[in-house]
C-alpha positions as CSV (number, residue, x, y, z in Angstrom):
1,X,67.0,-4.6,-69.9
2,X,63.5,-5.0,-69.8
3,X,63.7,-1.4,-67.1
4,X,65.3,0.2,-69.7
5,X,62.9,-0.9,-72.9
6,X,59.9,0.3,-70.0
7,X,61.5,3.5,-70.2
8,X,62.3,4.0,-73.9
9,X,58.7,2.8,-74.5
10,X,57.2,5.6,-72.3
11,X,59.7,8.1,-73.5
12,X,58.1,7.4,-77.0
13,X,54.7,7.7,-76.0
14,X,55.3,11.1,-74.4
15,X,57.0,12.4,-77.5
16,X,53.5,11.4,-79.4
17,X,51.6,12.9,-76.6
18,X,53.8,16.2,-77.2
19,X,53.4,16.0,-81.1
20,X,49.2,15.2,-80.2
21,X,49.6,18.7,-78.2
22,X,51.4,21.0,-80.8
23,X,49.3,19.7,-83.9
24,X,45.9,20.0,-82.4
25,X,46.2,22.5,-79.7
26,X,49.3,24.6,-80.8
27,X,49.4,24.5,-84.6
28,X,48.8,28.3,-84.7
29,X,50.1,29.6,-81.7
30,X,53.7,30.5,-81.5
31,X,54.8,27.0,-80.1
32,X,53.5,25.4,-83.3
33,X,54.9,28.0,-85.6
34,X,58.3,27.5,-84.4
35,X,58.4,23.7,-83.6
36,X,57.5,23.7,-87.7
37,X,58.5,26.2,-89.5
38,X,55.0,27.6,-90.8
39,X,53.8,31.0,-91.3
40,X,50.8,32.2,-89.7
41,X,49.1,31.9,-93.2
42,X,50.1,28.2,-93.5
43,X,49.1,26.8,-90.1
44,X,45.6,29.2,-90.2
45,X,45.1,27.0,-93.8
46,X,46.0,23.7,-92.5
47,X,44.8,23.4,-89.0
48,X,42.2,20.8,-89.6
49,X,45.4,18.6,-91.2
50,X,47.6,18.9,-88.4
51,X,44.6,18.3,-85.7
52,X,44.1,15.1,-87.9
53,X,47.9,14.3,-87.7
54,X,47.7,15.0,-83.7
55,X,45.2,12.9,-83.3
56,X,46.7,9.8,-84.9
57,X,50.0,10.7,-82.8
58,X,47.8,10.5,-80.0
59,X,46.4,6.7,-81.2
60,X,50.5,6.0,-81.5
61,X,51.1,7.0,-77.8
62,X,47.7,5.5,-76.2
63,X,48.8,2.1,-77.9
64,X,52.4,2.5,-76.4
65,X,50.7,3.3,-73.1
66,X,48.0,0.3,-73.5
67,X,51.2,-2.0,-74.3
68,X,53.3,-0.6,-70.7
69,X,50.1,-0.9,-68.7
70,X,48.8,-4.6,-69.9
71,X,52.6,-5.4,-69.5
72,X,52.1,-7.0,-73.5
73,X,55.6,-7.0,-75.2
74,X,53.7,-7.7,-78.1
75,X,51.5,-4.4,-78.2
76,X,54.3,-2.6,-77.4
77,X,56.5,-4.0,-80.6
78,X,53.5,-3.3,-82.7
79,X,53.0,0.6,-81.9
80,X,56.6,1.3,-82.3
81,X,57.1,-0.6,-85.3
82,X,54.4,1.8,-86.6
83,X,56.2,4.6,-84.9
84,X,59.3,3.7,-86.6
85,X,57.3,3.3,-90.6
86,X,56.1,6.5,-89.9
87,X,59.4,8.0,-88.9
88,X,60.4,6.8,-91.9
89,X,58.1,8.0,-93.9
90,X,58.1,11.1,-92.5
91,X,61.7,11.6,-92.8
92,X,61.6,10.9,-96.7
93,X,58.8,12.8,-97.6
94,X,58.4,15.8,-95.0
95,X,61.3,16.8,-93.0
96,X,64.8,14.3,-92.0
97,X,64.5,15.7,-88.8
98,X,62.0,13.2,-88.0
99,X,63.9,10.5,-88.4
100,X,65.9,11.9,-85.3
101,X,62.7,12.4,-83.6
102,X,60.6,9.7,-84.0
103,X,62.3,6.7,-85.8
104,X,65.4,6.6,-83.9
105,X,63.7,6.8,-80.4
106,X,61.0,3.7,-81.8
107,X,64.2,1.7,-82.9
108,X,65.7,1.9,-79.7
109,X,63.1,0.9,-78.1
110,X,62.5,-2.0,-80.3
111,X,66.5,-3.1,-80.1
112,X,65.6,-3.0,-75.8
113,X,62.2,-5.0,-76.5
114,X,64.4,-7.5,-78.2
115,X,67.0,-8.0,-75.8
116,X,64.6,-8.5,-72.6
């Protein structure tokens, strides 16, 4: 079990790394456009938001990574509780397909941190 939470950890981390990577590098190329929905108009007008947003993904996955690499259960309950809040938060207030995205991927990784 504790293979398989290694794996669901790093899986999440990568997903924030990829989020990191379309908000502050691909927000207004065609990548971003699509993976969100936005107009050229939109993401030219909110760039500086969604760099902000990328880089706090980015805080998400370096503590996920920090956790695998110092081996610290601990750490790595803590960054994807916040992964799930944020899911959740997300989910309710942005788009539900976050909840697929983010929260459900943190949760299983949380339910494998528990069984280990």
């Amino acid at each position: 079990m504790h293979t398989a939470a290694n794996i669901v950890v790093g899986i999440v981390a990568l997903i924030h790394l990829y989020i990191l990577v379309l908000e502050m590098v691909l927000w207004e190329k065609p990548a971003g456009l699509k993976a969100f929905g936005l107009s050229k108009e939109f993401a030219a007008q909110t760039r500086v938001l969604a760099a902000n947003q990328g880089l706090y993904n980015g805080f998400l996955a370096a503590g996920l990574i920090w956790g695998l690499w110092a081996a610290r259960v601990d750490v790595q309950t803590f960054f994807l509780f916040c992964v799930l809040v944020a899911g959740i938060y997300g989910a309710l207030t942005a788009n539900a397909k976050i909840l697929w995205v983010q929260a459900l991927p943190a949760t299983v990784g949380l339910v494998l941190l528990g069984l280990a």
